[in-house]
Backbone bond lengths (Angstrom), bond angles and torsions (degrees), N, CA, C in turn:
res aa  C-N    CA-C-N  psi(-1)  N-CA   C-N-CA  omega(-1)  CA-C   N-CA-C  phi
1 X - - - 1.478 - - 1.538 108.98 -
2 X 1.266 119.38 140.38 1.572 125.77 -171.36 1.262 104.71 -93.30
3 X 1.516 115.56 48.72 1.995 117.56 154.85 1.239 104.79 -20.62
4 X 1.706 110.27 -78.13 1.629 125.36 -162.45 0.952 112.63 -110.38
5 X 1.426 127.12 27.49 1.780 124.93 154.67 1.412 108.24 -104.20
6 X 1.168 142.35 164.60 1.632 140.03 147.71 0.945 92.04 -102.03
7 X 1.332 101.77 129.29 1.651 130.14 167.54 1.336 133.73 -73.91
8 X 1.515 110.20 -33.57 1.180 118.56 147.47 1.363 127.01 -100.49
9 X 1.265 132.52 145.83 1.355 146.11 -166.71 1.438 103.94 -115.35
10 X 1.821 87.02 155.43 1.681 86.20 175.62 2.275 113.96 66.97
11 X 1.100 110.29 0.10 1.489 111.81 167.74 1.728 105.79 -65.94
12 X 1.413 101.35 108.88 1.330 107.31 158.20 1.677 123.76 -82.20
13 X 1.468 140.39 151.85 1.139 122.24 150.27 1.808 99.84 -109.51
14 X 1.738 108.24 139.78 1.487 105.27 170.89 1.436 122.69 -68.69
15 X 1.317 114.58 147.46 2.120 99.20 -170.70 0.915 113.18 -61.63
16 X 1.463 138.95 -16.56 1.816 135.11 -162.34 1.661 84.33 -80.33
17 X 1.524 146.01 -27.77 1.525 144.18 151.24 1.297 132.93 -32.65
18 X 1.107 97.22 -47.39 1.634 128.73 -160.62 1.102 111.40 -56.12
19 X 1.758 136.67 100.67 1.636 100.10 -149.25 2.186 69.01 -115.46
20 X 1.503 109.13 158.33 1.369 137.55 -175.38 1.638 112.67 -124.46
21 X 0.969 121.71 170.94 1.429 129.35 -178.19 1.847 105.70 -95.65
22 X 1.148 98.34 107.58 1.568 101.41 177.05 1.620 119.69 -48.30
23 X 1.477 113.98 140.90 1.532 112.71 172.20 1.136 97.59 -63.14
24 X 1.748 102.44 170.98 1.469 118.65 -158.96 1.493 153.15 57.45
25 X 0.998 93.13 -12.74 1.703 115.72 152.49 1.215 135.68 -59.28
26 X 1.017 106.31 -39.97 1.693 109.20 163.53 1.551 140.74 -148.41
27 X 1.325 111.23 129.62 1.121 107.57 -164.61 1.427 121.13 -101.75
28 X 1.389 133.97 143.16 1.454 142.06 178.71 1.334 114.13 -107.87
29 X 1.341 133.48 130.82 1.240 142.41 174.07 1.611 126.04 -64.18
30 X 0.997 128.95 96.14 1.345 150.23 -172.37 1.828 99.92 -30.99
31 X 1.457 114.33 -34.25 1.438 127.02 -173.72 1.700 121.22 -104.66
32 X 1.415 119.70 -52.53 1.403 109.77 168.67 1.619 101.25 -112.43
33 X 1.467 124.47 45.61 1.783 115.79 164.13 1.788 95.82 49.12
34 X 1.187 137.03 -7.97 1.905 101.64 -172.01 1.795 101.94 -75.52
35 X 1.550 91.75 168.25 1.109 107.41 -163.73 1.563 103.77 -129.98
36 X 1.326 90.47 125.35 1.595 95.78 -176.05 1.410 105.56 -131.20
37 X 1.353 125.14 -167.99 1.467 126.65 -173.60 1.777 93.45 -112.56
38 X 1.282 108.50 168.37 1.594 121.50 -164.82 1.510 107.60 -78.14
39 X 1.641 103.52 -36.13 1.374 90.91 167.84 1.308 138.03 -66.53
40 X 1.215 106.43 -36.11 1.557 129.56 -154.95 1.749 75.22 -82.93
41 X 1.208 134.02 -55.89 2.245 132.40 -178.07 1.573 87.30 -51.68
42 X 1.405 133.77 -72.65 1.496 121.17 -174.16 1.868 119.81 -55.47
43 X 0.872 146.70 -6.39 1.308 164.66 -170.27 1.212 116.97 -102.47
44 X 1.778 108.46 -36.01 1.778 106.70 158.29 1.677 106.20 -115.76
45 X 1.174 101.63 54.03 1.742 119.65 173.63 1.495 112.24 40.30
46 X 1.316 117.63 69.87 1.519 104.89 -173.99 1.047 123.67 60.12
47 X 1.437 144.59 24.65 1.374 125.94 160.84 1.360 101.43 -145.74
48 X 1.837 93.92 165.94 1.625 96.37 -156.46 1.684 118.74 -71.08
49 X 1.081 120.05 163.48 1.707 127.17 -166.52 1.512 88.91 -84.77
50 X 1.041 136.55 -3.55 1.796 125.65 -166.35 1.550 102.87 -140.08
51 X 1.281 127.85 -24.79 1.692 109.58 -165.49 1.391 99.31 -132.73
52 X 1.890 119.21 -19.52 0.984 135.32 175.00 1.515 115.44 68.84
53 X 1.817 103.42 36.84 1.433 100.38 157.79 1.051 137.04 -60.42
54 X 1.720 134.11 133.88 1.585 131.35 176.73 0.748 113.01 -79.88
55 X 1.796 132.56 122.29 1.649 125.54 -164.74 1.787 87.52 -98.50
56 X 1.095 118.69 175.12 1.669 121.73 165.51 1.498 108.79 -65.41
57 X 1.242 107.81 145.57 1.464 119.90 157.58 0.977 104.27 -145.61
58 X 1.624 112.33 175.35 1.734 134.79 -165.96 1.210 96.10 -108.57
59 X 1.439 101.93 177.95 1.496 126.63 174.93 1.652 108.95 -59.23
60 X 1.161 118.64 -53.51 1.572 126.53 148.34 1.737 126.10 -6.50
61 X 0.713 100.52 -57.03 1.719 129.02 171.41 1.333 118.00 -83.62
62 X 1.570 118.32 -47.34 1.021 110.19 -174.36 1.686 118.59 -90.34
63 X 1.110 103.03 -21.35 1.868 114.28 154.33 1.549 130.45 -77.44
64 X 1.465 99.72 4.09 1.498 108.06 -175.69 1.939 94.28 -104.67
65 X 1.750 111.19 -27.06 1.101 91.28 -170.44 1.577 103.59 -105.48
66 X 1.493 119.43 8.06 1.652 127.54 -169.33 1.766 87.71 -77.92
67 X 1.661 96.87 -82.32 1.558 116.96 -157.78 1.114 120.97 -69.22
68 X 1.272 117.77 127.77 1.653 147.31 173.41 1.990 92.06 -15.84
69 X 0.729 112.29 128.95 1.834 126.14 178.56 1.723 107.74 18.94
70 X 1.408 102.42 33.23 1.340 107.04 158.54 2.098 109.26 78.11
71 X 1.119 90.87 24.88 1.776 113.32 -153.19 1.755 96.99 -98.24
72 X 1.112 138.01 92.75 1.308 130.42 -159.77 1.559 108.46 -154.84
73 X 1.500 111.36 118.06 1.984 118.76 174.44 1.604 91.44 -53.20
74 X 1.200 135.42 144.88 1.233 153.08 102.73 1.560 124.40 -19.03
75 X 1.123 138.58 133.03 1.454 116.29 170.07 1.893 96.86 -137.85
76 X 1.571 102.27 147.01 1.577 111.03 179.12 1.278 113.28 42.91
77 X 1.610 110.21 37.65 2.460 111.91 -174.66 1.789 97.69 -51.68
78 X 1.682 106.01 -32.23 1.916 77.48 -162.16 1.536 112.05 -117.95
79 X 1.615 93.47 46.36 1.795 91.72 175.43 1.381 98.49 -98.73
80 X 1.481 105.75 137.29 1.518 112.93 172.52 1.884 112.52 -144.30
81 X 1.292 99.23 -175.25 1.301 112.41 -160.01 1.610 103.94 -69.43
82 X 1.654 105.21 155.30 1.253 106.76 -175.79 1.726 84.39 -114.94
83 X 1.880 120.95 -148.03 1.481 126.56 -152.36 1.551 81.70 -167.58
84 X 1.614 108.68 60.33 1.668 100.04 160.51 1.493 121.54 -84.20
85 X 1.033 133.56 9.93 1.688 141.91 158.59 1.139 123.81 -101.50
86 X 1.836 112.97 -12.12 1.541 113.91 -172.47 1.398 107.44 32.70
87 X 1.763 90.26 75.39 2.031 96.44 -172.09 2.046 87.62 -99.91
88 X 1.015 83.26 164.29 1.250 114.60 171.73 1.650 147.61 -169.32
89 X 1.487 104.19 117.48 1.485 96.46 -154.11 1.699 89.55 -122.29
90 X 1.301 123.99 -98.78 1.399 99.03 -166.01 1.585 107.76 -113.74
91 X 1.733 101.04 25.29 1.576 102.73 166.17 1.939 89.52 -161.06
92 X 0.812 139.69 159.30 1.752 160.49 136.25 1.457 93.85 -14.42
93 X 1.092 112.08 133.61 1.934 116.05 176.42 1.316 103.57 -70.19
94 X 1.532 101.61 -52.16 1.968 106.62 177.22 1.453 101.94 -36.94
95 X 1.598 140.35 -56.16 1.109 146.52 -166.65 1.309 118.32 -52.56
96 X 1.715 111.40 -57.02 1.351 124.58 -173.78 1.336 114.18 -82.40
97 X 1.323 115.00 -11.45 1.786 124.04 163.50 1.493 102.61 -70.13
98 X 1.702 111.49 -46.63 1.799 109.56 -166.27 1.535 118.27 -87.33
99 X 1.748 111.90 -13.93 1.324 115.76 157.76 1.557 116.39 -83.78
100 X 1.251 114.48 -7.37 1.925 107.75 -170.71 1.916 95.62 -86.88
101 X 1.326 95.94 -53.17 1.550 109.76 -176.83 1.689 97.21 -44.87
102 X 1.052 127.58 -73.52 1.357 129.05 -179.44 1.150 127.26 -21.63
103 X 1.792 104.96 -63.40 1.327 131.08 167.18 1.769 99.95 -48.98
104 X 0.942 144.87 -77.76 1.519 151.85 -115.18 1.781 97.01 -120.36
105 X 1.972 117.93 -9.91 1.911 78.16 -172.16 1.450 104.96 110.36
106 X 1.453 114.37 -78.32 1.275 139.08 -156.91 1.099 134.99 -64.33
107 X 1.278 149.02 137.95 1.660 148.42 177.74 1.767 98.10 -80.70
108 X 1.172 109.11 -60.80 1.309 111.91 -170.10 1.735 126.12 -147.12
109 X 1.174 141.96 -151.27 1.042 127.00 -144.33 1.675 96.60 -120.51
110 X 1.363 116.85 6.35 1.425 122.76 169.29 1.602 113.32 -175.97
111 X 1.577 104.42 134.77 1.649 124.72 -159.79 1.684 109.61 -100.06
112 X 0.957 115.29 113.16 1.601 111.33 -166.28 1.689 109.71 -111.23
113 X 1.254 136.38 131.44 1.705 145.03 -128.07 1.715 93.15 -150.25
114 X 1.446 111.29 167.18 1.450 131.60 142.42 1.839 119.70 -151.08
115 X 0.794 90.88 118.30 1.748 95.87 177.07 1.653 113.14 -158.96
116 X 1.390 111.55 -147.65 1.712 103.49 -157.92 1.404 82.08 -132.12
117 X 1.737 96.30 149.10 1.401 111.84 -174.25 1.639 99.95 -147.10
118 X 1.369 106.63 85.72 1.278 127.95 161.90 1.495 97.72 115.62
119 X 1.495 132.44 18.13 1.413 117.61 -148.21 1.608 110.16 99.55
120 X 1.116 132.37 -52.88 1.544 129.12 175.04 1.372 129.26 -80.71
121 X 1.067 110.69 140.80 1.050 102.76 -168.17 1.820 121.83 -94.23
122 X 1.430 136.43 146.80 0.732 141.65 -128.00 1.986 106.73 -168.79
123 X 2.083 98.57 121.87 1.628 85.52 171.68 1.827 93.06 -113.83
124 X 1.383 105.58 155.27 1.147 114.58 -175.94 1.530 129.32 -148.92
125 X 1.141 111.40 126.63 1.877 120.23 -158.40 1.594 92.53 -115.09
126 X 1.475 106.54 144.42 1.320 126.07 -165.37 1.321 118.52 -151.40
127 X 1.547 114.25 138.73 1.568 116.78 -159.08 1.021 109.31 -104.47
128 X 0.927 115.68 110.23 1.970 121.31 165.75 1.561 115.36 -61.49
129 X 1.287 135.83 105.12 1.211 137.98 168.19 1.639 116.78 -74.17
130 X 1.453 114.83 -35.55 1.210 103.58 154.76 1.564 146.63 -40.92
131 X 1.178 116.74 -28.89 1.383 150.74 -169.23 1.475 115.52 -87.43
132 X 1.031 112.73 66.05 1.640 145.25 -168.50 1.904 95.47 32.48
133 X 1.397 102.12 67.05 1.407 137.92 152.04 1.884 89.83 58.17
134 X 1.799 98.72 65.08 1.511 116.35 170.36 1.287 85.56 51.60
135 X 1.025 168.41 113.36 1.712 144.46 123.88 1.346 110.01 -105.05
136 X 1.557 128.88 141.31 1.299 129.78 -160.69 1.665 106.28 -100.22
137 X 1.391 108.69 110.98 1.365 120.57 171.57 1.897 106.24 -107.60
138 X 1.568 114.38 -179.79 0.747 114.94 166.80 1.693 140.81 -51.50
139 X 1.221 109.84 -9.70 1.360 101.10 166.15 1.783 115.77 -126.48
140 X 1.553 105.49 13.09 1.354 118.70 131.24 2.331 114.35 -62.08
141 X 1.054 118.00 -65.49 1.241 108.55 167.61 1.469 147.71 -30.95
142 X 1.861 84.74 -27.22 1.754 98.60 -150.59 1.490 83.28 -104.03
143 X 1.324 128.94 -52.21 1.156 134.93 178.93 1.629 130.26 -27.42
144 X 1.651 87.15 -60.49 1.548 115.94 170.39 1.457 112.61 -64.95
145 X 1.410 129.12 -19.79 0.866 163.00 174.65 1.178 116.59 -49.21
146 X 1.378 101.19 -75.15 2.039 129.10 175.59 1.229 105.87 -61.19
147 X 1.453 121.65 -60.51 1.200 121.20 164.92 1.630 152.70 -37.84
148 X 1.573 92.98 -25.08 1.409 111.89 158.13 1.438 114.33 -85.37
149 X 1.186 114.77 -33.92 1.910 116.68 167.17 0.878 97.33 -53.59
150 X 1.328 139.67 -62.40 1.861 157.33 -155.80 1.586 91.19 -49.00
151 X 1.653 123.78 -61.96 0.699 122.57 -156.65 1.641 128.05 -68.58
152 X 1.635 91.69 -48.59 1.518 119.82 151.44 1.743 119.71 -48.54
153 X 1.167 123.25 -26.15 1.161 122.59 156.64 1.705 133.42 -71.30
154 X 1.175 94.29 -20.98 1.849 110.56 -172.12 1.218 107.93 -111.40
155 X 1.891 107.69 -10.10 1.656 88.44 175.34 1.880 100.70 76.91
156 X 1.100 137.44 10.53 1.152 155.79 -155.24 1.496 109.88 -102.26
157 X 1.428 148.92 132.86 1.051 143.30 163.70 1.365 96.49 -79.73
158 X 2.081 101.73 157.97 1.284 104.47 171.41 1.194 124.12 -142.42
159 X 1.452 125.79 136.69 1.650 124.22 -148.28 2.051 96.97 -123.17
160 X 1.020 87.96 108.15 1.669 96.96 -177.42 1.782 95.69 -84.68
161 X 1.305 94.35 139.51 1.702 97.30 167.03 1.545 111.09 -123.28
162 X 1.090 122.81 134.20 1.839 113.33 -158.68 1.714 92.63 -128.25
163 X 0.999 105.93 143.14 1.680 114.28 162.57 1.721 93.97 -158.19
164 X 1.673 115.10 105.47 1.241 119.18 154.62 1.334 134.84 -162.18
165 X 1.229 122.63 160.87 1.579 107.61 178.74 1.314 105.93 -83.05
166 X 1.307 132.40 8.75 1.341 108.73 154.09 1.763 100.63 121.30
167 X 1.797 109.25 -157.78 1.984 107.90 -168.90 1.304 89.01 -63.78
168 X 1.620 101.22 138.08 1.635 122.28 137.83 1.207 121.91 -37.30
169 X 1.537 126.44 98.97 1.177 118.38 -175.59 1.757 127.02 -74.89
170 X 1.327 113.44 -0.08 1.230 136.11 166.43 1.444 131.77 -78.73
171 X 1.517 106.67 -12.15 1.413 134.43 163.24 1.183 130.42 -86.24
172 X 1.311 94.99 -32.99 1.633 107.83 -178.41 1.587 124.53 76.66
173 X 1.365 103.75 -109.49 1.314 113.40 -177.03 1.674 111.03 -102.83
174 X 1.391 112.09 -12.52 0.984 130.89 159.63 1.875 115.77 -44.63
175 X 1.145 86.90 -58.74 1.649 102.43 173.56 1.170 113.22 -63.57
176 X 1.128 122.31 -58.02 1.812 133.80 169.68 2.081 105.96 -12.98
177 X 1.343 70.91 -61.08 1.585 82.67 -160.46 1.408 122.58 -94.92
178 X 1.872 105.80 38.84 1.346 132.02 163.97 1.684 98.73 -84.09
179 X 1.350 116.25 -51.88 1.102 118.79 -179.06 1.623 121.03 -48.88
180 X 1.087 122.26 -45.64 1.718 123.82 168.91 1.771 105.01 -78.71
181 X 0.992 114.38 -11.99 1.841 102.62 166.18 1.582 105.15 -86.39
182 X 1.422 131.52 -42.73 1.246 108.71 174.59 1.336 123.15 -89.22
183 X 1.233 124.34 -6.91 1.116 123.32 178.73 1.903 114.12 -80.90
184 X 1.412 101.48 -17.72 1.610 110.38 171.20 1.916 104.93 -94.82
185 X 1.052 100.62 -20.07 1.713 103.43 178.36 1.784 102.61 -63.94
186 X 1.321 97.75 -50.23 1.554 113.16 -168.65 1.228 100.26 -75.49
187 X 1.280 149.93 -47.86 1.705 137.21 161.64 1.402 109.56 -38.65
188 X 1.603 115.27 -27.51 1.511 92.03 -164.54 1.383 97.21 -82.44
189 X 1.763 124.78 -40.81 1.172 117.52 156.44 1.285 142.29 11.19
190 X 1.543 109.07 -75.13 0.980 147.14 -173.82 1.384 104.34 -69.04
191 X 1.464 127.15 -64.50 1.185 116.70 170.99 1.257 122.85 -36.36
192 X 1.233 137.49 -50.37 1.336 146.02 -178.73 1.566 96.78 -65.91
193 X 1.169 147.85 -5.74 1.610 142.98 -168.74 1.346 119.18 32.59
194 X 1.613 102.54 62.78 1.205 136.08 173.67 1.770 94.50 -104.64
195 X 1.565 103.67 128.60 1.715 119.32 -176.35 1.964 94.84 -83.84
196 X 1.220 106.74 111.20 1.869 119.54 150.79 1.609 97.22 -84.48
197 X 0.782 87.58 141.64 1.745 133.17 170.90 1.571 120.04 -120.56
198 X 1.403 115.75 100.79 1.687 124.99 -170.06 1.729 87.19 -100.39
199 X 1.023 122.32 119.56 1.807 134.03 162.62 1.998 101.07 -101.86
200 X 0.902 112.42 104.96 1.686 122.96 165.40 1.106 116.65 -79.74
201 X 1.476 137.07 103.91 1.202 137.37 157.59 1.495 122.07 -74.98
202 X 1.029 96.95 -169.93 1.624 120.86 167.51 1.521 121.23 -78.01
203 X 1.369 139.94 113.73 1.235 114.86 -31.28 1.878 112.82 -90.64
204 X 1.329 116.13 156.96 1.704 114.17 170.85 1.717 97.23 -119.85
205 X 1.250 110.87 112.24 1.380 114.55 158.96 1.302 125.07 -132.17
206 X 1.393 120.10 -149.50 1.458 118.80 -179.13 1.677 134.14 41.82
207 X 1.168 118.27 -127.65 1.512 117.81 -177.58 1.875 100.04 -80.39
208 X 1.004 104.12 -19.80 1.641 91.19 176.06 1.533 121.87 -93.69
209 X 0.977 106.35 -11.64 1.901 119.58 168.07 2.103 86.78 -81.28
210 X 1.071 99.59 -45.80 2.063 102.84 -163.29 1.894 89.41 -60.25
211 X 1.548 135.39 -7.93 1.639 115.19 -149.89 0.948 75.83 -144.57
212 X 1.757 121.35 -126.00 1.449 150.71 -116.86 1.918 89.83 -92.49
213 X 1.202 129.78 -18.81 1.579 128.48 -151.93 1.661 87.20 -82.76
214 X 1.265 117.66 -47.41 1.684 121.82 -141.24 1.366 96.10 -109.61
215 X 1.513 132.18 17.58 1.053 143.50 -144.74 1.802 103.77 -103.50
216 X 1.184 109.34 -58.38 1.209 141.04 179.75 1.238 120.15 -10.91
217 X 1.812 132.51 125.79 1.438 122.37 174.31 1.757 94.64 -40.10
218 X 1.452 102.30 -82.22 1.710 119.64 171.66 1.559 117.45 -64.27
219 X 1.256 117.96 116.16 1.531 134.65 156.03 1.144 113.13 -48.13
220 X 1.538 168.93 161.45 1.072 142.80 126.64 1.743 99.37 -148.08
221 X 1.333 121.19 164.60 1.807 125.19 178.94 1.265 93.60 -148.59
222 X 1.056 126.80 166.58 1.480 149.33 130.53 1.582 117.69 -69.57
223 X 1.500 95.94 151.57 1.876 94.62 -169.42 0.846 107.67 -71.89
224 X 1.554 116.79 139.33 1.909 128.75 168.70 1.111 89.94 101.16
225 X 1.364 168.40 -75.46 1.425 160.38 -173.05 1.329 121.12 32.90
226 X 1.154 149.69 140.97 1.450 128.84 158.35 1.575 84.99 -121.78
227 X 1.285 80.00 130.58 1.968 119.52 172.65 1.511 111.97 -118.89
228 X 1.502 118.10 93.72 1.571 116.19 144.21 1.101 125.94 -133.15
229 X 1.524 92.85 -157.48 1.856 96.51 164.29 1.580 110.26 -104.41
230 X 1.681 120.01 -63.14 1.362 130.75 -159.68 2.023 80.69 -123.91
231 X 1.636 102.27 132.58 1.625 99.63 155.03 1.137 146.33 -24.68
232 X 1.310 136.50 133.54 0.901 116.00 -168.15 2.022 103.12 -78.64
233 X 0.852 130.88 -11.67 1.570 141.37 167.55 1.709 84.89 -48.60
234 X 0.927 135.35 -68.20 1.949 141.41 -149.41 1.934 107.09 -74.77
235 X 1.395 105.49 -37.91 1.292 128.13 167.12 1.586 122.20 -69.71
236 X 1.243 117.38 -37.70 1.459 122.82 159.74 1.209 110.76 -60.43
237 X 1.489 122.68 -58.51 1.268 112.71 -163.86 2.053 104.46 -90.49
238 X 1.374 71.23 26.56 1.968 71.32 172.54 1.325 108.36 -95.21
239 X 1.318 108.31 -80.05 1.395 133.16 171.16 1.482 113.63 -44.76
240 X 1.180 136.66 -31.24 1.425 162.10 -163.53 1.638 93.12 53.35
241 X 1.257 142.09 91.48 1.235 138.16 -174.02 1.779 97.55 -160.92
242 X 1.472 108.60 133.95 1.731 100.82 144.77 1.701 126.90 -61.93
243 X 1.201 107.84 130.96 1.431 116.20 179.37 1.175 111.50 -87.09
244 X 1.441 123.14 142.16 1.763 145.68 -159.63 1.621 73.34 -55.93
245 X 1.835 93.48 161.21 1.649 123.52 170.24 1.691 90.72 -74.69
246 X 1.524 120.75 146.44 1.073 149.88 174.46 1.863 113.51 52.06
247 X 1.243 102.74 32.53 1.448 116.30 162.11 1.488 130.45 -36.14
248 X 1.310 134.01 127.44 1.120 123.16 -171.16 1.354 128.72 81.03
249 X 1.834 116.28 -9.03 1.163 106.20 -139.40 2.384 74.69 -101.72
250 X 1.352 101.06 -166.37 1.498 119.67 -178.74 1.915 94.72 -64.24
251 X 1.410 99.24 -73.21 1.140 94.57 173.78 1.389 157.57 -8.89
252 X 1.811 100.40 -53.33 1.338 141.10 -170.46 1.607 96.02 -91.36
253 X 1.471 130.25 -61.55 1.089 121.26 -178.38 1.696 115.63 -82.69
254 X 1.283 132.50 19.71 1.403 133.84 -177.01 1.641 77.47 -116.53
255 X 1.459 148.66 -2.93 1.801 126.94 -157.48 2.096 81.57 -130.50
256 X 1.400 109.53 2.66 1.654 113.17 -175.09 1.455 95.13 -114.04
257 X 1.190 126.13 5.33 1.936 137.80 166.27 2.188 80.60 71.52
258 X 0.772 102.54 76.28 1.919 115.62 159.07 1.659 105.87 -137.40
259 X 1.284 124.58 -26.47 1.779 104.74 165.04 1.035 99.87 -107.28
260 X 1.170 104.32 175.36 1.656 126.59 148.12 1.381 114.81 -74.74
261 X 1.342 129.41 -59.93 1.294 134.65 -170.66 1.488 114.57 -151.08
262 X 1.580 117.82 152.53 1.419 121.42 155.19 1.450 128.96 -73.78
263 X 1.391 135.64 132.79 1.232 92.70 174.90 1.900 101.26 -149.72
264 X 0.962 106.31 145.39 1.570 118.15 -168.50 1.606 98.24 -79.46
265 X 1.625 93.95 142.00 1.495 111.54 -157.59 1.524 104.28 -77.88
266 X 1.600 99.94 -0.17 2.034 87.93 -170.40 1.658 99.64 -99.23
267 X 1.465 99.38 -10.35 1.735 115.73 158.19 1.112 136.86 -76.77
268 X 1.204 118.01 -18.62 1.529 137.32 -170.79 1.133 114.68 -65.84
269 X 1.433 137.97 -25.30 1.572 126.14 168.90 1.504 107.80 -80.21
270 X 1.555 107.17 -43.62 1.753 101.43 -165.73 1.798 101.78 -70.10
271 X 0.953 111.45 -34.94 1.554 125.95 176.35 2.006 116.03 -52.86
272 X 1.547 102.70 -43.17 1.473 108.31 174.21 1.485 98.65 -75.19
273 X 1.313 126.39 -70.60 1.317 124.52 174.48 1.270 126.86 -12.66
274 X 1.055 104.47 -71.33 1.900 120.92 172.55 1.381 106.79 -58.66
275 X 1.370 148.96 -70.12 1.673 143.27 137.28 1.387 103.16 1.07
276 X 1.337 124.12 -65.80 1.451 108.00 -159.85 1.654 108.01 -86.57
277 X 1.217 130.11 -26.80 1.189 133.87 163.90 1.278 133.42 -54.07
278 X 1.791 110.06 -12.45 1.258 120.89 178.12 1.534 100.40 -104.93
279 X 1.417 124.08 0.03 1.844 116.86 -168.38 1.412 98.00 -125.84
280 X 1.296 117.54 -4.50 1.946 122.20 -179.08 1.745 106.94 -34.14
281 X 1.042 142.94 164.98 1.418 145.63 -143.63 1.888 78.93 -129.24
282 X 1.501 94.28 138.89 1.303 106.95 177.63 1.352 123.66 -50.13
283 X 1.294 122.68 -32.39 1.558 150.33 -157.52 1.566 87.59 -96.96
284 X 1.195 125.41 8.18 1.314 108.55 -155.76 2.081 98.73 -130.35
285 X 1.777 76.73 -2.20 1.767 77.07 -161.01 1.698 83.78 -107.39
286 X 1.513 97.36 157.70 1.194 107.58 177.60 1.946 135.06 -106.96
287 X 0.946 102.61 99.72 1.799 96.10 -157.93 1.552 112.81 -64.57
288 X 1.388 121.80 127.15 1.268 144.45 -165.67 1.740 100.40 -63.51
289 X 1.449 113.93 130.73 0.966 116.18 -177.09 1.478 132.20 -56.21
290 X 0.903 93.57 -14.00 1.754 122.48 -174.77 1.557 105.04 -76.79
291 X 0.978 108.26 -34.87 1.558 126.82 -161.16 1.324 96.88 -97.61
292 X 1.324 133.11 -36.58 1.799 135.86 -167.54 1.657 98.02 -45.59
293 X 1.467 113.22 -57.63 1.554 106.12 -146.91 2.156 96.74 -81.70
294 X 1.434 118.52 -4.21 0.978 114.30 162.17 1.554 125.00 -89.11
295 X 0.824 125.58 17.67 1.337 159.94 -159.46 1.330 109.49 -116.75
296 X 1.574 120.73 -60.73 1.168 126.40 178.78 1.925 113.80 -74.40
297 X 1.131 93.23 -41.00 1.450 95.65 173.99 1.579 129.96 -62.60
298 X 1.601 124.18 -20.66 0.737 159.87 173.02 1.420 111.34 -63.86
């Protein structure tokens, strides 16, 4: 029997036949090669089933896995960038703002929310890395901005999540001076002893690692992260020195006392929860009835 011969020769199939394995089906890990299927990579939230790499995600993702059944206010969705330099490099900024948005979904380069996360309540600003690679322009500033009022208004803690390379270089100085608006937004914060929450992704550098990133009551990253200021490519040839093995990375700057903690993204809600349940504002806690008339006696 011809198991392992073909018997007939010369069998063509025509390509409109030809059936192939559809894209998106499966995904491979950028770090240990395994290969898994897309669902089973979306099901343990973006990261790998074996080495537990964190791939990037959006605000999308990351508000689907924060908030209570995915149930979350929006705040300021359709403010976007204006063209106060009429910059232009190898397209009109107006252009590359109205083709990125298209491409990506997005108004701008970070999505700012309030809703409940475990029961508590919670406002929360989020970095789009998609979005001509997160970069912080002016309505990156203003946004983050509102949102800290938002927060300061509700009595609300607020947990910034950042993934970017840093100022919009199409803004200029415009951009510059996002960094002294949130970084004075977030003092006022603070005054009121309202808990910020800085979450570092993959990657946070530049003027937003220099302001609002490193700012945080709590430090915190996800594993593998790259956290700086200037590349480490710009830093080599500064110093003229080889840089330590795993430089830059979460790791390296959480073992140099710059976080508080690492923490794995399939942990990250029960982990904020518990954090914020231990810093709740006195006025905020509620004394057990049982307890009132010992209270008074006291």
């Amino acid at each position: 029997m011809p198991w392992f011969k073909r018997a007939d020769k010369g069998i063509q199939t025509p390509t409109e036949q030809k059936k192939e394995t559809p894209d998106g089906l499966w995904y491979k890990c950028p770090s240990c090669k395994t290969v898994t299927s897309m669902a089973e990579h979306r099901k343990n939230l973006n990261t790998c089933v074996q080495c537990g790499h964190h791939d990037r995600i959006g605000s999308k993702e990351y508000f689907a896995i924060l908030f209570d059944d995915n149930e979350f206010t929006e705040l300021d969705e359709n403010l976007t960038s204006g063209d106060p330099l009429n910059f232009v490099d190898s397209k009109p900024y107006p252009q590359r703002i109205a083709a990125t948005q298209k491409a990506t979904g997005l108004k701008d380069a970070v999505r700012t929310a309030y809703g409940k996360i475990n029961g508590q309540n919670l406002t929360i600003a989020c970095m789009d890395f998609a979005f001509i690679g997160g970069s912080m322009g002016s309505v990156v500033g203003e946004k983050i901005a509102r949102a800290i009022d938002h927060a300061r208004k509700t009595r609300t803690p607020f947990l910034m999540i950042s993934k970017s390379g840093g100022a919009r270089m199409m803004e200029a100085g415009f951009s510059l001076m996002q960094m002294a608006k949130t970084s004075a937004k977030l003092a006022l914060l603070s005054e009121e002893k309202l808990p910020y929450i800085s979450l570092l992704t993959d990657p946070t550098t530049g003027g937003v690692t220099a302001s609002y990133a490193m700012l945080g009551d709590f430090n915190i990253a996800e594993p593998g992260a790259l956290i700086g200021f200037a590349g480490p490519r710009v830093i080599k040839e500064t110093i003229g020195k080889d840089l330590p093995k795993g430089f830059q990375s979460a790791e390296f700057v959480l073992e140099h006392g710059f976080l508080d903690f690492i923490i794995d993204r399939k942990q990250l809600k029960a982990r904020l929860s518990e954090l914020l349940s231990m810093v709740l504002l006195p006025e905020d806690v509620t004394v057990p009835a049982k307890n009132k008339k010992a209270e008074k006696a006291s």
